[in-house]
FINULUM-558538 format. One record per residue: residue in one letter; x, y, z of N, C-alpha, C in turn. Coordinates in pm, whole numbers, plus 50000, padded with zeros to 5 digits. Layout:
N
AXYZXYZXYZ/...
//
This chain:
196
X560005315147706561205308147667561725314447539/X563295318447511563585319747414563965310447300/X564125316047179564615302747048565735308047024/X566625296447026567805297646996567885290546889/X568915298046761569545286646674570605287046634/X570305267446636571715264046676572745262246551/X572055263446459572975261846333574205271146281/X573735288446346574995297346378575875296646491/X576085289846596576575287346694577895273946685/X579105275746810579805268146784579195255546834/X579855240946830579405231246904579715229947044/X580245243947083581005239947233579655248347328/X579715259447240578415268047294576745263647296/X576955254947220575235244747176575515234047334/X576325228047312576695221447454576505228047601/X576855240947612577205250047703575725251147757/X574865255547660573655258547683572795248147700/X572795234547660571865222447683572265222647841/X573545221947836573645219347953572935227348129/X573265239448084572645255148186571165251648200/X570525247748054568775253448037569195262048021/X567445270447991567365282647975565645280748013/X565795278448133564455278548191564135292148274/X563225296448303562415307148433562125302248547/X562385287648564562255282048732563575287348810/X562705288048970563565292749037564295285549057/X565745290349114566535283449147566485271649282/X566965259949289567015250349393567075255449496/X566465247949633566285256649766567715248749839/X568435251549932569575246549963568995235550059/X569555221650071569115214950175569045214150278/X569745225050389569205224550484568005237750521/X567715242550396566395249250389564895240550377/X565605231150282564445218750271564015213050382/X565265209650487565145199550581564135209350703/X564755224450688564115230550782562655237050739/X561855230950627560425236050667559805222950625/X560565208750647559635199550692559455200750818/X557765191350826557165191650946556915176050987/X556995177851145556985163151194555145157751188/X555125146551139553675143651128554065136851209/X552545134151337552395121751413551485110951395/X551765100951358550455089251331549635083351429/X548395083751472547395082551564547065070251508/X546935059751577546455049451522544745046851615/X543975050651574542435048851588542145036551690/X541225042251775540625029351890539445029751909/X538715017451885537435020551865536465023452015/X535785030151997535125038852117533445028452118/X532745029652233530985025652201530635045352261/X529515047752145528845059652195527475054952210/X526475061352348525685062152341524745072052344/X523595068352241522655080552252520795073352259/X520625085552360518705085152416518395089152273/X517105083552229516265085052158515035085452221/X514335097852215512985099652286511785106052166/X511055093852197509835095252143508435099252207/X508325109852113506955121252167505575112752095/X504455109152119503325103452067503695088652095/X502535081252024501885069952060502635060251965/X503365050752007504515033951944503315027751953/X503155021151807502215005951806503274996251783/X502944986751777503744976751758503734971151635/X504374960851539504194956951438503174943351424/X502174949851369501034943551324500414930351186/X500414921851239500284916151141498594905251119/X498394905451055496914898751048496734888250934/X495844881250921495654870150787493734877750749/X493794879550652492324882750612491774875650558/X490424868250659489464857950599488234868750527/X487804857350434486374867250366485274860550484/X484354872150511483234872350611481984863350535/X482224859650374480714856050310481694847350238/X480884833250189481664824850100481064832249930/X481684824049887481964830449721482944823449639/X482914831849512484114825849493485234843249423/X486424838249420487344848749356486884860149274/X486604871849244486224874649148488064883149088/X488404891549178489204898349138489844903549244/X491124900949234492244904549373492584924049337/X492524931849425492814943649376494004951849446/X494244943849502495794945449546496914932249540/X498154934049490499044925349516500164925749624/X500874917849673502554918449736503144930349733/X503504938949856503874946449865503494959949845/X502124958149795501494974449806501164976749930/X500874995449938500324998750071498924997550059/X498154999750178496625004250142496435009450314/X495135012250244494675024350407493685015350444/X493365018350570492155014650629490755012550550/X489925002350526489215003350455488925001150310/X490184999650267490265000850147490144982150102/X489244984049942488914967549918490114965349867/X489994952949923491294944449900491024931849793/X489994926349833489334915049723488384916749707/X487504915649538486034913649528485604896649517/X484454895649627484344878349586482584880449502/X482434872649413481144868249404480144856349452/X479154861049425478694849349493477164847649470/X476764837549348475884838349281474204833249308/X474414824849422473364824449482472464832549581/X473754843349585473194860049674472514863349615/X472864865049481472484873749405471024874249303/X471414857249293469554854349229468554857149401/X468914852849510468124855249623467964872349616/X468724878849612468334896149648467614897649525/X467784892149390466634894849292464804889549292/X464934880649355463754871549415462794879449485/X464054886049618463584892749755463064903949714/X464354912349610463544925349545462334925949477/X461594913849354460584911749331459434907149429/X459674899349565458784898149611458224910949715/X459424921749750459054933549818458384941349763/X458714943349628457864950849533456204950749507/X456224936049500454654928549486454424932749572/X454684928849807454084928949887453694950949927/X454644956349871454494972249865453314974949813/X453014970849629452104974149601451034966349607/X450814959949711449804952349752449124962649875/X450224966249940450014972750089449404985550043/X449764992049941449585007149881447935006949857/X447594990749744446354992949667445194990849848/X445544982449912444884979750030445014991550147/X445714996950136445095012550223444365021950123/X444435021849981443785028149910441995028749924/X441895012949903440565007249938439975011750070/X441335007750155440325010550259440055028750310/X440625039350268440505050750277438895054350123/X438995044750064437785045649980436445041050040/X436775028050078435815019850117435705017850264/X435545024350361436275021750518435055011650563/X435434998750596434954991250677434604981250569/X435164978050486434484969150299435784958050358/X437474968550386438434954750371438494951550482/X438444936550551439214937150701440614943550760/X440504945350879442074947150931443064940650907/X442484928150978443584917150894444284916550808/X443154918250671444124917750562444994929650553/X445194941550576445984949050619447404947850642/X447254941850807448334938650906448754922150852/X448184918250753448824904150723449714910350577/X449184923050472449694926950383451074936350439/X451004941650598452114956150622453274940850666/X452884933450761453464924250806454724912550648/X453754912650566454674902150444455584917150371/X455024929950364456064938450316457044937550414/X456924935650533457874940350646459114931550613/X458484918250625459294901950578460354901650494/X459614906250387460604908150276461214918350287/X461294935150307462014941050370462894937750429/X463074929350535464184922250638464814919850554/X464504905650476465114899450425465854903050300/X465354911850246466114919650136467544929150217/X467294935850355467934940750387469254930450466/X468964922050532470124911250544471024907950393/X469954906250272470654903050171471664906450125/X471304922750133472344932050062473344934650189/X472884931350356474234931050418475414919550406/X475074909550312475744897250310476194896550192/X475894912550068476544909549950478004922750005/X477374928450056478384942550109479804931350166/X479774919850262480564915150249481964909150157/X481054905350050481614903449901482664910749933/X483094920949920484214935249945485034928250022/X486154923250029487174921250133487714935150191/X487564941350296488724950850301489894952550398/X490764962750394491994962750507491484966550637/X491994955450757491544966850863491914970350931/X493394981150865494584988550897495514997250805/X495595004350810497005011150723497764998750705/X498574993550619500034990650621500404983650439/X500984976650455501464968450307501224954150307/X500934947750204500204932550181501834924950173/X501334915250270503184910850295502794894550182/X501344891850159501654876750118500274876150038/X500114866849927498944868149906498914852349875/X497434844349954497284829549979497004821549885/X495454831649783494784824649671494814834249559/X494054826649438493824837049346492554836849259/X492864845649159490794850249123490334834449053/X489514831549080489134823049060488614810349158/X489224810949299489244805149376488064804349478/X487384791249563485924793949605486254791749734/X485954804349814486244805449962484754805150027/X485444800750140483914797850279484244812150325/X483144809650413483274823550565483824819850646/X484924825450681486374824350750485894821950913/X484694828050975484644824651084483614809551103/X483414805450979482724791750977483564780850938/X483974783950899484944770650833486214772150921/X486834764350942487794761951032489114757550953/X489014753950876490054750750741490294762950627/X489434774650632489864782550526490944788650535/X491644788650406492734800450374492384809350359/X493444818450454493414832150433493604838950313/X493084852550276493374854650127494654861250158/
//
């Protein structure tokens, strides 16, 4: 753009020129140049269609699974280790319960296996010392009370392994019933227990 000034100029010529510009745009296109490179648009007004599509599935659909988990041993709460909405895998503990009368019994059972062991140990000792001094009996009445307690120690600790609540499935905890502190039966004995 150029500068003009207007203070040497007449007032007819300051006029002259507001009026012209003094712009670099091109000049106006004539109107029936305008008219001739519009274009006709057509308006489609949209109808709604249904599409369908196969979905094919390769491998094995389970269905949606849902379960309530009773504890297998009564007890009481010790500590919930999952809440609402987590995942967990197969296996995995879900609640620890305690349960304190297990536990003085597997201490009992463990002291009395111990005694009936080294009872059984000192009495084959003797009798590989002394052969024909101890009876048989006492023997098979000493292998027999280790055996006893054996059992019974070994039921023990299968009935504290319970304690462990666990999942028995992949998926996510949709609800949770009780909380730590709470004293649950064995779910297939009691007929009234809540699920955890």
């Amino acid at each position: 753009m150029r500068e003009f000034n207007f203070c040497n100029t007449s007032p007819l010529v300051a006029i002259v020129l507001v009026l012209c510009g003094c712009s670099d745009a091109p000049a106006p296109v004539s109107t029936s140049a305008a008219q001739a490179a519009m274009q006709v648009v057509e308006v489609v007004t949209p109808v709604p269609a249904n599409f369908e599509k196969t979905l094919t599935v390769v491998g094995i659909v389970e269905p949606l699974q849902s379960v309530e988990v009773m504890p297998l041993e009564s007890g009481f709460i010790a500590d919930f280790l999952v809440d609402e909405g987590d995942a967990v895998q197969k296996g995995d503990v879900l609640v620890r319960l305690e349960n304190p009368i297990l536990n003085r019994e597997k201490q009992a059972l463990e002291v009395e296996a111990d005694v009936a062991n080294k009872a059984l140990k000192r009495l084959n000792q003797a009798m590989k010392g002394a052969a024909g001094l101890i009876p048989a009996a006492d023997l098979e009445q000493a292998e027999a009370t280790f055996a006893r307690t054996s059992a019974a120690l070994s039921v023990v600790n299968d009935r504290l392994a319970f304690l462990n609540v666990t999942a028995p499935f992949d998926g996510v905890i949709a609800a949770r019933y009780l909380h730590p502190g709470a004293v649950v039966e064995n779910g297939q004995l009691s007929a009234d227990q809540m699920p955890l």
